[in-house]
Backbone as JSON, one array per atom type, in Angstrom:
{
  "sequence": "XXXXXXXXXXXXXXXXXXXXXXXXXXXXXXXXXXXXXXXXXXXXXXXXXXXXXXXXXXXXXXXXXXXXXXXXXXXXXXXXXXXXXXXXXXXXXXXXXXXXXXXXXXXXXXXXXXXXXXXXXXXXXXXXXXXXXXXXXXXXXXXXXXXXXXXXXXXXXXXXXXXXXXXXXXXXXXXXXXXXXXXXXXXXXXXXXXXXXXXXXXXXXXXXXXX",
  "N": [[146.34, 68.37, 108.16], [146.76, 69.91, 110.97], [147.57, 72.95, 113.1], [147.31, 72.57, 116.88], [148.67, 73.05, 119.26], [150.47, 75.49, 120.38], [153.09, 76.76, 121.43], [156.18, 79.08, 122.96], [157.98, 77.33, 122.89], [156.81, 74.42, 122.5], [155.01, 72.18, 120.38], [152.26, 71.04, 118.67], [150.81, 69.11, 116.22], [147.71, 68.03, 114.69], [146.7, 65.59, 112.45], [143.6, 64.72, 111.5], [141.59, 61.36, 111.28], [139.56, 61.33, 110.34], [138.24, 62.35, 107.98], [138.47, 60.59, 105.81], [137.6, 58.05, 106.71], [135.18, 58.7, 106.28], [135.11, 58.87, 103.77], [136.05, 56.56, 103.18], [133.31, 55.29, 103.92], [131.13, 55.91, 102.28], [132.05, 55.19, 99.72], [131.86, 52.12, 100.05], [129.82, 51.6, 100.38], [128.11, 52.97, 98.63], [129.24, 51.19, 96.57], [128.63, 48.07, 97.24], [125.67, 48.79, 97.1], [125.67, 49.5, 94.07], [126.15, 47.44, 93.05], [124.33, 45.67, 93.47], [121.95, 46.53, 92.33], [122.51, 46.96, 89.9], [123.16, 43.85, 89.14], [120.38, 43.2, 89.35], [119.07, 44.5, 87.56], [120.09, 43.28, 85.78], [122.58, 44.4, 84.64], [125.72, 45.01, 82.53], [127.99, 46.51, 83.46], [128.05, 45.35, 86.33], [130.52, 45.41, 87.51], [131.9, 47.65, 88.41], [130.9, 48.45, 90.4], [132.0, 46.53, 92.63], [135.05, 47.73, 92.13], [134.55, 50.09, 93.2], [133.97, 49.7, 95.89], [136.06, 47.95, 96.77], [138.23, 49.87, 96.86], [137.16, 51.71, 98.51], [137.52, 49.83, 100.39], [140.22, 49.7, 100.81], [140.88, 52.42, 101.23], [140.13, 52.58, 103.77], [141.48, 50.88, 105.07], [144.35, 52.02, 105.07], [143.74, 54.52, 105.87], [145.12, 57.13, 108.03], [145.62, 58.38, 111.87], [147.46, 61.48, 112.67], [149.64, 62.24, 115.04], [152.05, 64.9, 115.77], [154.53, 66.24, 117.4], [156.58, 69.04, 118.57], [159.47, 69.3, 121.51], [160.52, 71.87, 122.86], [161.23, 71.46, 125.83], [162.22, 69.43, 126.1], [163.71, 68.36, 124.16], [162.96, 66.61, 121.87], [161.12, 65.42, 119.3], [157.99, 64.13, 118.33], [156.61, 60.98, 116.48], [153.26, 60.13, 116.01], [151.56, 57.35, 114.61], [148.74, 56.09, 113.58], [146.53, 53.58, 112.59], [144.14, 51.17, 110.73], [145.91, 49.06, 110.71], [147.67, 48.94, 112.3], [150.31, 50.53, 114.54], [152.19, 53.3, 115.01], [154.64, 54.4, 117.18], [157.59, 57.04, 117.54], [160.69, 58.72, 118.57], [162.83, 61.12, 118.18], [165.73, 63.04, 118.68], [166.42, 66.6, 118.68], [168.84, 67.07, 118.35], [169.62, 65.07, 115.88], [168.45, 66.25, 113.13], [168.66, 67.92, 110.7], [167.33, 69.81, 109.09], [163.87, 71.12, 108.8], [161.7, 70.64, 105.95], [159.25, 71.26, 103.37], [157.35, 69.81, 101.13], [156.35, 70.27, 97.95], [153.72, 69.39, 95.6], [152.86, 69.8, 92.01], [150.06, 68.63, 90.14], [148.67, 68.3, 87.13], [145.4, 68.24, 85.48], [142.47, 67.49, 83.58], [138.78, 67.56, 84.44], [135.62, 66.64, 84.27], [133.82, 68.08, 82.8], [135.85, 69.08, 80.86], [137.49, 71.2, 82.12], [140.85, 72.59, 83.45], [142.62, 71.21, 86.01], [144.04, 71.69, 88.97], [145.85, 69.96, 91.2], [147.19, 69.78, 94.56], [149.95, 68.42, 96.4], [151.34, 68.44, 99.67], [153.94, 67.18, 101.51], [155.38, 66.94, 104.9], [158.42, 67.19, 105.56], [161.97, 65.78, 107.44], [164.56, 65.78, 107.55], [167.4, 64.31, 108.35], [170.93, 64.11, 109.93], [172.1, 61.97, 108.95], [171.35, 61.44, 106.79], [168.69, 60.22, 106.72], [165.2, 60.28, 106.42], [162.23, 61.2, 107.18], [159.23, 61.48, 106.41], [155.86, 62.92, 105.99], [152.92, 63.27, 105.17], [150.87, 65.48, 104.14], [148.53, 67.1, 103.4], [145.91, 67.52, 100.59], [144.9, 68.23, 97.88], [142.4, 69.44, 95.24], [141.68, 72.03, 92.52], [140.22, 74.41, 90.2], [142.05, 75.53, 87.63], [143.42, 78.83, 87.72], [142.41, 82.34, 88.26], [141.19, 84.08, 91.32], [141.96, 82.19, 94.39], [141.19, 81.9, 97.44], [140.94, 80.01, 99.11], [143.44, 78.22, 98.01], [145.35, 79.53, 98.42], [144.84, 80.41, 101.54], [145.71, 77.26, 102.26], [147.82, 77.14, 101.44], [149.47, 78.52, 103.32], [148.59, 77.68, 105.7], [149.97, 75.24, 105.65], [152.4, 76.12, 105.61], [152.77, 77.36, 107.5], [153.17, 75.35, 109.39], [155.3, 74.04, 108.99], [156.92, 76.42, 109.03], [156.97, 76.57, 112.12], [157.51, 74.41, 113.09], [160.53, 73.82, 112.33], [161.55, 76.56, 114.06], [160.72, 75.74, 116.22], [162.35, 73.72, 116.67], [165.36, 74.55, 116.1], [166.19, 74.68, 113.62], [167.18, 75.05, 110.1], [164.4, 75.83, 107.38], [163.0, 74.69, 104.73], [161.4, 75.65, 101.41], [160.15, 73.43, 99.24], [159.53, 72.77, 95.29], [158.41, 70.21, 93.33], [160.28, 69.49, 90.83], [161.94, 71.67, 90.7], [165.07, 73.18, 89.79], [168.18, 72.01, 91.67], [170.67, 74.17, 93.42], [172.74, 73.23, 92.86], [172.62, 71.64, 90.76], [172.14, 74.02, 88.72], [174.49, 75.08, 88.86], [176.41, 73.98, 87.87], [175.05, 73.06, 85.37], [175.19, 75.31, 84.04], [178.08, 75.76, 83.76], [178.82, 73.81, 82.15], [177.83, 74.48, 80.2], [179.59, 77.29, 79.78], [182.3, 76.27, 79.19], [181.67, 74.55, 76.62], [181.6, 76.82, 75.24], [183.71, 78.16, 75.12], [185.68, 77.14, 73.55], [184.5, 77.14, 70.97], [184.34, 79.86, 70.84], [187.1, 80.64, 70.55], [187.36, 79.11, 68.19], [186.05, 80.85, 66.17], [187.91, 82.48, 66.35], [189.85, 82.04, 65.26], [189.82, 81.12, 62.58], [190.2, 78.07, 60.68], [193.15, 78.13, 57.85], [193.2, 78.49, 54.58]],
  "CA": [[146.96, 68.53, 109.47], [146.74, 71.47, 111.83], [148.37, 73.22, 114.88], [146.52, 72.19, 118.01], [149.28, 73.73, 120.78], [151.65, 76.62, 119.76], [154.01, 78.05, 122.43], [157.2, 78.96, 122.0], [158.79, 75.81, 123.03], [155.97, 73.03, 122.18], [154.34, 72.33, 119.39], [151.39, 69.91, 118.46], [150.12, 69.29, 115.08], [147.0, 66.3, 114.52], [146.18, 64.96, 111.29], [142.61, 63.13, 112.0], [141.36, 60.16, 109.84], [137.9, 61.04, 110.48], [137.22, 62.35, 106.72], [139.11, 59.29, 104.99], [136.8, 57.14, 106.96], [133.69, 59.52, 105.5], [135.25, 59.27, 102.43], [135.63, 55.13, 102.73], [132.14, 54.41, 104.21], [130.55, 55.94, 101.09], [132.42, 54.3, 99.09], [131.5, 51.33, 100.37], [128.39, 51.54, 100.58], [127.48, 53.06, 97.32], [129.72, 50.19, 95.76], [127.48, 47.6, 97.21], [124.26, 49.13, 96.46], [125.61, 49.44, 92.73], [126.3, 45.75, 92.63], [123.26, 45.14, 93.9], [120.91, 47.35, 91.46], [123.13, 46.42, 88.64], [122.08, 42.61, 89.19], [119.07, 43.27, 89.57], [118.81, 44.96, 86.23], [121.3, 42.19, 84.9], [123.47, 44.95, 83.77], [127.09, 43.89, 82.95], [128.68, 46.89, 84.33], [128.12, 45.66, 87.88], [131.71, 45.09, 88.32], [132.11, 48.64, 88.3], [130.94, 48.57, 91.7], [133.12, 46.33, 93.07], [136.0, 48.91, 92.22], [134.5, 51.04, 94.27], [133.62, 48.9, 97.07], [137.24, 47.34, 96.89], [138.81, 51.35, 96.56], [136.6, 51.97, 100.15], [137.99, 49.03, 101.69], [141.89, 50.19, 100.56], [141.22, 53.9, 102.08], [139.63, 52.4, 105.25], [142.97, 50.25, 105.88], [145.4, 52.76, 105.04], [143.42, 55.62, 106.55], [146.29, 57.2, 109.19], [145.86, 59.83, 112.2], [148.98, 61.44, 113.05], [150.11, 63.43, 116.2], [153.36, 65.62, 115.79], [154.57, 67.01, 118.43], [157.86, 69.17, 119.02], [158.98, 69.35, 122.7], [162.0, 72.2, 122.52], [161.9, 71.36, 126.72], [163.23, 67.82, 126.44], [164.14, 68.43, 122.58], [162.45, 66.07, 121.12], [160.12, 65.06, 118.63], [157.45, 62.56, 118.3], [155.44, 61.11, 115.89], [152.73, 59.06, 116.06], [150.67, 57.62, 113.72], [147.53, 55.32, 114.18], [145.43, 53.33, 111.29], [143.19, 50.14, 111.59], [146.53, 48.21, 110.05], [148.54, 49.44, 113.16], [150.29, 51.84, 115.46], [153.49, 53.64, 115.57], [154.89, 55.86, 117.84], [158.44, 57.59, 117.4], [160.44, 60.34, 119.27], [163.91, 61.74, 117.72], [166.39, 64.24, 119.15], [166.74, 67.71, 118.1], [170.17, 67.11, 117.77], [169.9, 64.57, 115.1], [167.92, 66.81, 113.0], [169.14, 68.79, 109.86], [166.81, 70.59, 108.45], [162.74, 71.2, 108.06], [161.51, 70.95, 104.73], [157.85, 70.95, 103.3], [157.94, 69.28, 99.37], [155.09, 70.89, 97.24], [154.35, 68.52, 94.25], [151.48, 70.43, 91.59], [149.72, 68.03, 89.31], [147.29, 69.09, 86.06], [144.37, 67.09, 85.06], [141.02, 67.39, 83.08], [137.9, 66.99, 85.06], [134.34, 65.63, 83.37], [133.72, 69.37, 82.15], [137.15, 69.82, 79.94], [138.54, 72.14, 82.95], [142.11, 72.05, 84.27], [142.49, 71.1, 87.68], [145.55, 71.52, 89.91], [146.36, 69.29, 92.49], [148.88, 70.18, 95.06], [149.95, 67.85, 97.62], [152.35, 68.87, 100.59], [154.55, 66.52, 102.54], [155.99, 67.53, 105.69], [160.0, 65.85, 105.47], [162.81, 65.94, 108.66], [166.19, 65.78, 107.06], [168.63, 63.84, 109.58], [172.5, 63.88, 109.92], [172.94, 60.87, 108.92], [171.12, 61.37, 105.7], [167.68, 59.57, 106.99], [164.52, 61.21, 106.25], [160.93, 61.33, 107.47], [158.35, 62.21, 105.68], [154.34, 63.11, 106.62], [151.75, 63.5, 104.29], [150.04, 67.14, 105.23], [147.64, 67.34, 102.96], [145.85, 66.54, 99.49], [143.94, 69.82, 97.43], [142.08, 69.85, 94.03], [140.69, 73.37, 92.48], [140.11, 75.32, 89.38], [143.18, 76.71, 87.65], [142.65, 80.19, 87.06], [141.42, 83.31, 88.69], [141.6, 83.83, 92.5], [141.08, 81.09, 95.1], [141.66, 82.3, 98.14], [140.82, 78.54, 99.73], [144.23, 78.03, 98.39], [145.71, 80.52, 99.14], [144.63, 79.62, 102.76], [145.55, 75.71, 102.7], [149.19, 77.06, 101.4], [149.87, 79.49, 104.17], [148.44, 77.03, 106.91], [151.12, 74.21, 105.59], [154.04, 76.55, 105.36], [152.73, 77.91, 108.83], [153.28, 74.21, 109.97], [156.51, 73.65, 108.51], [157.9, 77.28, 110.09], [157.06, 76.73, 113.0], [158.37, 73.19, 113.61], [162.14, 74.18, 112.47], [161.53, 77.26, 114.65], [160.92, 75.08, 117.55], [163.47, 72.48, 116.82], [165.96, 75.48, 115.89], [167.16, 74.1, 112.24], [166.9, 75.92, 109.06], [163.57, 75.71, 107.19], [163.17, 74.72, 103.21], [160.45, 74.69, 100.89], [160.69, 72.63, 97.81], [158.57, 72.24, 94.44], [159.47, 69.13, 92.52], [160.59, 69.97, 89.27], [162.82, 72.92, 90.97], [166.68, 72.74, 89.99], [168.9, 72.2, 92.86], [171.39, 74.99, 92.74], [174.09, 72.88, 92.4], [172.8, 71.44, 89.35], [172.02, 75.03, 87.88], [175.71, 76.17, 88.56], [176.71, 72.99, 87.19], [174.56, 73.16, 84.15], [175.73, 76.73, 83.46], [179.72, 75.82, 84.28], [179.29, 73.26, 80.88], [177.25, 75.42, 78.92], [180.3, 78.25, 79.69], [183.26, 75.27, 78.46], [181.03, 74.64, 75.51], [181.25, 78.45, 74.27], [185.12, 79.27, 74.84], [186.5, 76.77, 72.69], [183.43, 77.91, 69.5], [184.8, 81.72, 70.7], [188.7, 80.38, 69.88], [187.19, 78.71, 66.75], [186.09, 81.68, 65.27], [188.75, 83.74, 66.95], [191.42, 81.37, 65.07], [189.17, 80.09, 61.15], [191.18, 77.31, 59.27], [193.7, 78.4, 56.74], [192.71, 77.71, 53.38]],
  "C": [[146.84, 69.98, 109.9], [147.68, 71.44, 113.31], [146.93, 73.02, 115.38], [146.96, 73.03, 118.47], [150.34, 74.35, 120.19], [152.11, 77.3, 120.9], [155.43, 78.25, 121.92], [158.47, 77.94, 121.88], [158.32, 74.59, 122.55], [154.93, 73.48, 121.22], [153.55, 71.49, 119.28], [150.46, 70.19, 117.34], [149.23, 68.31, 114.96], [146.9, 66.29, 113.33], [144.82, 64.04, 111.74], [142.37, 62.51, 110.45], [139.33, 60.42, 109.34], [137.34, 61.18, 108.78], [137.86, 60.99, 105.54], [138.5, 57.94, 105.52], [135.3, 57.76, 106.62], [133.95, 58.81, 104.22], [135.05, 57.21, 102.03], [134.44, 54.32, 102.53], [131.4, 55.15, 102.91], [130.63, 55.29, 100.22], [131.93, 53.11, 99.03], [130.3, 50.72, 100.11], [127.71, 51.59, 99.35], [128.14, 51.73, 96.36], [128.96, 49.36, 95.98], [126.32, 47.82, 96.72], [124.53, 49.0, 95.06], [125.44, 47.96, 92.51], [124.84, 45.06, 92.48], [122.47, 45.37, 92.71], [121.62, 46.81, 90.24], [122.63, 44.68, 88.36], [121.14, 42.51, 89.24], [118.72, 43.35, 88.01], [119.1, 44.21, 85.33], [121.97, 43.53, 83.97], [124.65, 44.31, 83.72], [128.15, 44.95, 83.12], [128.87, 46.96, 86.03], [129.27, 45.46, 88.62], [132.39, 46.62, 88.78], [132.07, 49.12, 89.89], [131.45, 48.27, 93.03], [134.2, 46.77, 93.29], [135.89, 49.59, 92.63], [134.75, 50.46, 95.57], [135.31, 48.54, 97.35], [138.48, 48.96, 97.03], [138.28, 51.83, 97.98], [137.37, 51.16, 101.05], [139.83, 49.14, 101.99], [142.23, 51.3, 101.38], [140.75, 53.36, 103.76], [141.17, 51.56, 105.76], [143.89, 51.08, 106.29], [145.06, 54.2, 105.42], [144.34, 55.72, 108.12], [145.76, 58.62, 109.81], [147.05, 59.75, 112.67], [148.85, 62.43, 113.92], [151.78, 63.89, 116.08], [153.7, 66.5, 116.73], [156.21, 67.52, 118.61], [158.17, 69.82, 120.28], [160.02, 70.54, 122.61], [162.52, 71.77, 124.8], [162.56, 70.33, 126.9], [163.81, 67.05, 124.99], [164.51, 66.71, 122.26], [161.73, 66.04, 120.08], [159.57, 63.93, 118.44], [156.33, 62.53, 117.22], [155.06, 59.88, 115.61], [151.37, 58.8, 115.16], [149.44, 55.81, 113.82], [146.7, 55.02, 112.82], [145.03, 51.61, 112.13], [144.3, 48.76, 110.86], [147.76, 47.98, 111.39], [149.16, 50.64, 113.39], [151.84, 52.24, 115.22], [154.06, 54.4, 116.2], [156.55, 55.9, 118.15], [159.25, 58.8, 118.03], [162.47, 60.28, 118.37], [164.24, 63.05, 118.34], [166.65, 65.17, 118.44], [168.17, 67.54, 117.27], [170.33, 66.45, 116.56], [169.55, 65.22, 114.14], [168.43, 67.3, 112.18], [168.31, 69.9, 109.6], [165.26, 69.73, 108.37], [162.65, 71.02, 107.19], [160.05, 70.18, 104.64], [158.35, 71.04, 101.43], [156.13, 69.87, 99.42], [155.08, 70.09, 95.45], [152.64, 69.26, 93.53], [151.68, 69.4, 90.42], [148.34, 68.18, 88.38], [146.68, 68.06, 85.75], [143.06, 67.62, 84.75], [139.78, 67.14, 83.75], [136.65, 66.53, 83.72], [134.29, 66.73, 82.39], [134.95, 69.68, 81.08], [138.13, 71.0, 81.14], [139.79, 71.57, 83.32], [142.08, 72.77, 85.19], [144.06, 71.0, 88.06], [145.18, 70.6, 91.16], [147.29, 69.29, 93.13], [148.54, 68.98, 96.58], [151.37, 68.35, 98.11], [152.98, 67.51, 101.37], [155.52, 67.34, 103.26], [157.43, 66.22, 105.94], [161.06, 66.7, 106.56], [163.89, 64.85, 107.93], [167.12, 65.47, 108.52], [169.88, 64.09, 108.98], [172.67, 63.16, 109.12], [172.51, 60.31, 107.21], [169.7, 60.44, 105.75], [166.46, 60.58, 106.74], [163.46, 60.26, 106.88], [160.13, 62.24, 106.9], [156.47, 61.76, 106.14], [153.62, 63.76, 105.3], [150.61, 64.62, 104.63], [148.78, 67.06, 104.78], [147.42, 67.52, 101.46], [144.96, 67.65, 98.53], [143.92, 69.16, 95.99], [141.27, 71.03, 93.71], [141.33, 73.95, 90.97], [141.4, 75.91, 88.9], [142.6, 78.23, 87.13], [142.31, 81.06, 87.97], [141.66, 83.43, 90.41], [140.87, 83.16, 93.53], [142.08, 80.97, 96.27], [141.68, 80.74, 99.14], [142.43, 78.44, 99.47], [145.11, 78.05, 99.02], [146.23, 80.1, 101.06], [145.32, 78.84, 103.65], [146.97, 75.82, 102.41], [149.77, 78.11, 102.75], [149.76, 78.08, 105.6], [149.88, 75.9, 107.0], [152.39, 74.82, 105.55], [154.16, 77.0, 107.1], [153.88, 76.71, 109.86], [154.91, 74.0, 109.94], [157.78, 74.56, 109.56], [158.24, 76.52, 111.05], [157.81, 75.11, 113.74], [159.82, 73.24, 113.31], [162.35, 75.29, 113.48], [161.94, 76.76, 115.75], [162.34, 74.21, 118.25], [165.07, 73.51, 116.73], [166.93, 75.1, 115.0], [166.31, 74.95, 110.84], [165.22, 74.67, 108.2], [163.36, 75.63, 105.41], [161.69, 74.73, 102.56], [160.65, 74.57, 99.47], [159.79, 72.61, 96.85], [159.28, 71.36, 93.63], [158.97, 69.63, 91.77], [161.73, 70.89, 89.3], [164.11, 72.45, 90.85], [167.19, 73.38, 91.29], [169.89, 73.12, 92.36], [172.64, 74.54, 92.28], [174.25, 72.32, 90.83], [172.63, 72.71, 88.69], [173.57, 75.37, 87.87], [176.46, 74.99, 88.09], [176.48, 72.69, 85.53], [175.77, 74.26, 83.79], [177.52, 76.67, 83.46], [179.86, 75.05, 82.46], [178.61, 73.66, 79.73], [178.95, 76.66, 78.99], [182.15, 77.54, 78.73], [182.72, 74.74, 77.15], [181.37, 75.88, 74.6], [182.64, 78.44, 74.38], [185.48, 78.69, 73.71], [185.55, 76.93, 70.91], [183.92, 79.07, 69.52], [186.03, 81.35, 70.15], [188.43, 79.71, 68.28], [187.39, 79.51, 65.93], [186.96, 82.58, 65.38], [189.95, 83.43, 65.56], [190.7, 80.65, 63.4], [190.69, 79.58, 60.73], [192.18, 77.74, 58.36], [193.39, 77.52, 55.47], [194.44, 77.18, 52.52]]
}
């Protein structure tokens, strides 16, 4: 997803589908052809290709563009999102509105080579009153751990950009989250029964047994 329209009242972010329909018709395509060549050969991994072919036709359904838009002149927001499964389009009042927040989830994994790979995905989430959430899918990264990679770099600045600037607009505080991160309430929670743990071991030894 990206900014399109940045003023200081309206905002417009798109998400297109265009490379998740790149990414299906290959799929697709090369899955057939395997099937094909594989029969041919009479190999008996040609089901192999099917899993592709059937993995193309999953991303082509659930391939979504999204338009986000925040209005601050008729304080709103809308969001609309478009795939070949159907349409939805949404608008919510500022007022209902709690809080921005962009979730950052990092996941490690092995590629063919023995390297570890990070994967970070972002969702963009709109915290309501009423305890309702919305959540948007920003964007999907794999790369090299290690060393500097300014691409990320980049692709994390652009999504936090996103995030600002839509609590900015809407004029509600702005969060960003990594799962795994303790909430503070559980840290001062933790630390409250780690501190009731220790007095009554300090009065232990304060006070040893009589023999």
């Amino acid at each position: 997803m990206k900014i399109t329209q940045d003023t200081q009242t309206y905002l417009e972010c798109k998400k297109s589908a265009l490379v998740g329909y790149i990414v299906s018709g290959l799929l697709m395509v090369g899955g057939v052809v395997a099937v094909i060549l594989m029969l041919k050969q009479s190999a008996s991994q040609w089901w192999l290709g099917l899993i592709a072919l059937a993995i193309g036709i999953a991303i082509l359904l659930l391939n979504k563009s999204i338009t986000l838009i925040a209005d601050g002149n008729i304080r709103q927001i809308r969001i609309a999102k478009k795939s070949l499964l159907g349409a939805s389009d949404n608008s919510y009042s500022f007022n209902d509105i709690k809080d921005v927040m962009i979730e950052e989830d990092r996941d490690y994994e092995r590629d063919s080579d023995g390297d570890r790979k990070e994967r970070i995905t972002y969702v963009l989430i709109f915290n309501f009153n009423n305890g309702y959430q919305e959540a948007i899918n920003l964007t999907r990264s794999s790369s090299s751990v290690g060393g500097l990679n300014m691409s990320r770099f980049s692709q994390n600045n652009a999504v936090m950009r996103i995030g600002q600037r839509m609590a900015e607009v809407i004029g509600v505080p702005f969060n960003h989250k990594r799962l795994g991160d303790m909430d503070i309430g559980d840290v001062v929670s933790s630390v409250g029964e780690v501190i009731k743990q220790v007095k009554p071991a300090k009065q232990d030894n304060q006070n040893p047994p009589q023999a």
